[in-house]
C-alpha positions in Angstrom: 103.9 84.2 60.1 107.8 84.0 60.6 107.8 87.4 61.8 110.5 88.3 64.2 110.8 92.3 65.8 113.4 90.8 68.6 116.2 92.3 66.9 114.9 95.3 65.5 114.6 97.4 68.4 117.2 96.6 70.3 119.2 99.8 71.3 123.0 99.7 69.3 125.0 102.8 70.2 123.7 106.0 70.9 120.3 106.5 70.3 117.9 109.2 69.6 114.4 109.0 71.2 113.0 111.7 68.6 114.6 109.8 65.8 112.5 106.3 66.9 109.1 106.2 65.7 106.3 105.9 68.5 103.7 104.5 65.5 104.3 101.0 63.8 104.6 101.4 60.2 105.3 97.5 58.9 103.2 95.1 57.0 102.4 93.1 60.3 97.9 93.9 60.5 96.5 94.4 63.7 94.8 91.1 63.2 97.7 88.9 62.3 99.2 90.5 65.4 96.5 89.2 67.7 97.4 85.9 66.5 101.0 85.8 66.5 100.5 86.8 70.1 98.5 83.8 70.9 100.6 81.4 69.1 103.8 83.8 71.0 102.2 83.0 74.7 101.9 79.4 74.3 105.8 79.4 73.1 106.6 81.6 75.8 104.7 79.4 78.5 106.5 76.7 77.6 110.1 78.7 78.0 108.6 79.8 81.5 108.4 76.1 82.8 111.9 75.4 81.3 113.4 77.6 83.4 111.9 76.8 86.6 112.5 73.2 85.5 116.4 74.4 85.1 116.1 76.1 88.3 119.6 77.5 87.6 119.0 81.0 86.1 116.8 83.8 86.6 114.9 87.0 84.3 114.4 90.3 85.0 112.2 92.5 82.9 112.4 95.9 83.3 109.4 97.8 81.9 109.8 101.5 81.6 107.4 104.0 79.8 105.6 107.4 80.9 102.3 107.6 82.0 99.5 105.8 79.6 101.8 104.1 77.7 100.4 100.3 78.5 102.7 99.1 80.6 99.9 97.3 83.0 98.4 96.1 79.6 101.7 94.4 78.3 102.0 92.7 81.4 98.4 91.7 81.3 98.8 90.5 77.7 102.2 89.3 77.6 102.4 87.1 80.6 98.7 86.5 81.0 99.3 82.3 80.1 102.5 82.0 82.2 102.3 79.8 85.6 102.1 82.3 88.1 104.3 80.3 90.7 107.4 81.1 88.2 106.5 85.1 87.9 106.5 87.6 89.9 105.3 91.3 89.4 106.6 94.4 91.0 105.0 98.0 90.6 107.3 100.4 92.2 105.5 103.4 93.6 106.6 106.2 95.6 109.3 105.5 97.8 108.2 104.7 101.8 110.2 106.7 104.3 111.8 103.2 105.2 113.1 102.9 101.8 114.1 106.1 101.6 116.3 105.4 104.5 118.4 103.0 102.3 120.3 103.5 99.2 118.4 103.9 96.4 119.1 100.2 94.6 118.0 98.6 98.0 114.1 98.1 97.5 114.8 96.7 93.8 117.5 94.3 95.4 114.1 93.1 97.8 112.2 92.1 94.6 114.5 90.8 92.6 113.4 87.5 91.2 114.8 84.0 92.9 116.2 81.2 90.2 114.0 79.8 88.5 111.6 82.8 88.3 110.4 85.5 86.0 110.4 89.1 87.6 108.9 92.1 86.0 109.1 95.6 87.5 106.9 97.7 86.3 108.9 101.0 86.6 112.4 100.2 88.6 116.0 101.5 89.8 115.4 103.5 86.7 113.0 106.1 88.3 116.0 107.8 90.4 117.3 109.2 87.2 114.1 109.7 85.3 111.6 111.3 87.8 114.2 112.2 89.9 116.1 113.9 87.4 113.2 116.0 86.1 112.4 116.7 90.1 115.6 117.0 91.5 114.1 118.0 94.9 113.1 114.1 95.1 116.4 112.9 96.6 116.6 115.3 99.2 114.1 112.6 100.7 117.2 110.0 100.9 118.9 112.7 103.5 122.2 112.8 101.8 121.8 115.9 100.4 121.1 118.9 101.8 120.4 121.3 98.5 118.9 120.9 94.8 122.9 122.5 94.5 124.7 118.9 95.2 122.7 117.3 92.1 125.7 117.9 89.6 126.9 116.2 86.4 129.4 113.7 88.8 126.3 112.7 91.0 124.4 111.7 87.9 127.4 110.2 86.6 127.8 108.1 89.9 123.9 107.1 89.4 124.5 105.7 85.8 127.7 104.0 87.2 125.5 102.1 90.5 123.2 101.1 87.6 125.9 99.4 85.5 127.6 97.7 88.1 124.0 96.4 89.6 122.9 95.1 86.5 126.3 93.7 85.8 126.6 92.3 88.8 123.2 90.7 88.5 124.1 88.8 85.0 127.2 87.8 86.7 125.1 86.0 89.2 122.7 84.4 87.1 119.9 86.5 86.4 119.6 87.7 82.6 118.5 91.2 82.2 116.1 93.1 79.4 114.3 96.6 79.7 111.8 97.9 77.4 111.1 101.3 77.2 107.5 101.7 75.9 108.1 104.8 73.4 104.3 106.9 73.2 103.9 109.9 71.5 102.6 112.9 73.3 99.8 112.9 71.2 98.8 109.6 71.9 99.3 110.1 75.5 96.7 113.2 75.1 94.4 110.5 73.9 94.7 108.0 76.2 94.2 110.2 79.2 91.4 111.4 77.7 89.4 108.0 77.8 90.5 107.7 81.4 88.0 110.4 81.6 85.4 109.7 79.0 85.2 106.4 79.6 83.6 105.5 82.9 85.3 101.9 83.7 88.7 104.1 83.1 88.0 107.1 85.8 90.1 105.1 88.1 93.1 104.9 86.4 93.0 109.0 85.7 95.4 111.1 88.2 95.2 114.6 88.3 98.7 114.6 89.2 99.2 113.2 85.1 98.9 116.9 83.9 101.8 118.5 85.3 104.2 115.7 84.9 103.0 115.6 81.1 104.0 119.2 80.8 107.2 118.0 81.6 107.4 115.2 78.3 110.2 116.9 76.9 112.6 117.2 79.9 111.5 113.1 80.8 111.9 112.3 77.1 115.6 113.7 77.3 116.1 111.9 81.0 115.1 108.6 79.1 117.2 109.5 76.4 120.1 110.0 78.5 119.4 106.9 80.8 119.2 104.6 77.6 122.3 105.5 76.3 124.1 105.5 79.5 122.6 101.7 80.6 122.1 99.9 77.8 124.6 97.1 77.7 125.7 93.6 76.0 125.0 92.0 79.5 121.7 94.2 80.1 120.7 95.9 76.7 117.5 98.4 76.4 115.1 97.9 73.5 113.3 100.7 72.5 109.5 100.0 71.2 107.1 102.2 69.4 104.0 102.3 71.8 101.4 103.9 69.8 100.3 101.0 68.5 99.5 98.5 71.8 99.1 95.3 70.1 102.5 96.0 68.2 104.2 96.7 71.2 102.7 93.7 73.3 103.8 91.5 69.5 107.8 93.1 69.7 107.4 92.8 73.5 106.9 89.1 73.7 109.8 88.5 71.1 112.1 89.3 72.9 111.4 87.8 75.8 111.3 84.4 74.3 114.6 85.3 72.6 115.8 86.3 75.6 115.0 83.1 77.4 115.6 80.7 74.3 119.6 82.3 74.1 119.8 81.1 78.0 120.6 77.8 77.0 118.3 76.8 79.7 117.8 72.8 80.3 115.9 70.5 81.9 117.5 68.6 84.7 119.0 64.8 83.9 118.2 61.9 86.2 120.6 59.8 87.4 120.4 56.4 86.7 119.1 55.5 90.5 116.5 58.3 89.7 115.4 56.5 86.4 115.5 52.9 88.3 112.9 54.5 91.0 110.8 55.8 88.7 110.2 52.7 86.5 109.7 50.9 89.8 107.5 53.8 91.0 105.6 53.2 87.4 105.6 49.3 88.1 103.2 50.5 91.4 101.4 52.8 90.1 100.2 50.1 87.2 99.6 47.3 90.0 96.5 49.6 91.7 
């Protein structure tokens, strides 16, 4: 299978979220997509130890999605083969009342991942103008703002603008950037949350707290919208996936991380010819035992 989906997500221009499909509609069978993802990891294993071989360069993947939309699943599926000593995970909750007491981009800066190393936050920077657009009473907690009233057009504005410049100034500095924004339908949401409850093993992972936020789908769908089009750059672009289908999102997902790291030029480091000379003799030895 030569199949490639890198490319066809990826978010040129403006974009409408209601105009992307959240359901996979190609030829690709669940089945064939199980294997491409198994063939995928091994390639994607093998990128992983190049770049902590290179040691020079650094990934972020940013993974952003409402509620139920497998983004604990993709990370579980996706990475499940890499060395964990060259990846790192971050879930970003709630903010604590000592994060709150820095700027908003200061608990991301804290995670971000060293050269050499994979990061993946699972949610991100991306929250203060997703949740805390659609609950503008959030960053009152920073203490900057005394009323709902200050959250105008310019201080959204100046939020988009902190985001460029931190992602810019993060691929200036070595460390690529790609987010993927896990695209469920409401519908499919409804479903999910629903096994949560049916399904014993799931009653864990069920909040009430899901229910009012999904009344709010529209408003976050438009915040994401508006994010997305505000953020996704050359030097940090947003790809857009439909997440109806899990195994087709996991498939796209891993694309495009491999495409990501194989466009890094990433190599493995040279010996010098002292280094070469000890090693031989180091071989010589080894043999002699």
């Amino acid at each position: 299978m030569d199949t490639n989906f890198s490319d066809d997500f990826l978010v040129k221009g403006k974009i409408s979220i209601k105009k992307n499909s959240t359901e996979y509609k190609g030829k690709l069978t669940k089945e064939e997509g199980g294997q491409l993802l198994i063939a995928e990891k091994e390639k994607l294993r093998e990128l992983q130890e190049k770049l902590y071989a290179d040691g020079s360069k650094s990934l972020l993947v940013i993974l952003q999605a409402m509620d139920a939309a497998g983004k604990d699943s993709l990370i579980e599926h996706v990475f499940g083969g890499v060395n964990p000593q060259g990846c790192n995970v971050t879930s970003f909750k709630t903010p604590s009342s000592k994060e709150y007491s820095h700027d908003f981009l200061w608990r991301h800066y804290l995670a971000l991942p060293q050269k050499g190393m994979i990061g993946i936050f699972n949610r991100s920077h991306y929250e203060s103008v997703l949740v805390c657009k659609v609950h503008p009473e959030y960053n009152l907690s920073e203490k900057t703002w005394s009323s709902v009233k200050d959250f105008d057009a310019k201080f959204w504005e100046n939020r988009y603008e902190s985001i460029r410049n931190f992602e810019k100034h993060l691929t200036q500095s070595g460390t690529t950037v790609v987010k993927i924004f896990l695209n469920v339908s409401k519908d499919e949401q409804k479903k999910r949350l629903l096994d949560r409850i049916n399904e014993q093993e799931k009653n864990w992972k069920f909040s009430a707290a899901d229910l009012p936020e999904r009344a709010l789908f529209p408003q976050y769908m438009e915040a994401y919208e508006t994010a997305i089009n505000e953020t996704s750059k050359e030097y940090a672009p947003w790809y857009v996936l439909p997440a109806d289908n899990k195994w087709f999102a996991r498939v796209a997902a891993i694309q495009i991380i491999i495409d990501t790291l194989e466009k890094m030029d990433l190599k493995y480091p040279q010996l010098s010819e002292k280094d070469k000379l000890d090693l031989q003799e180091a071989k010589k030895q080894l043999e002699k035992e």
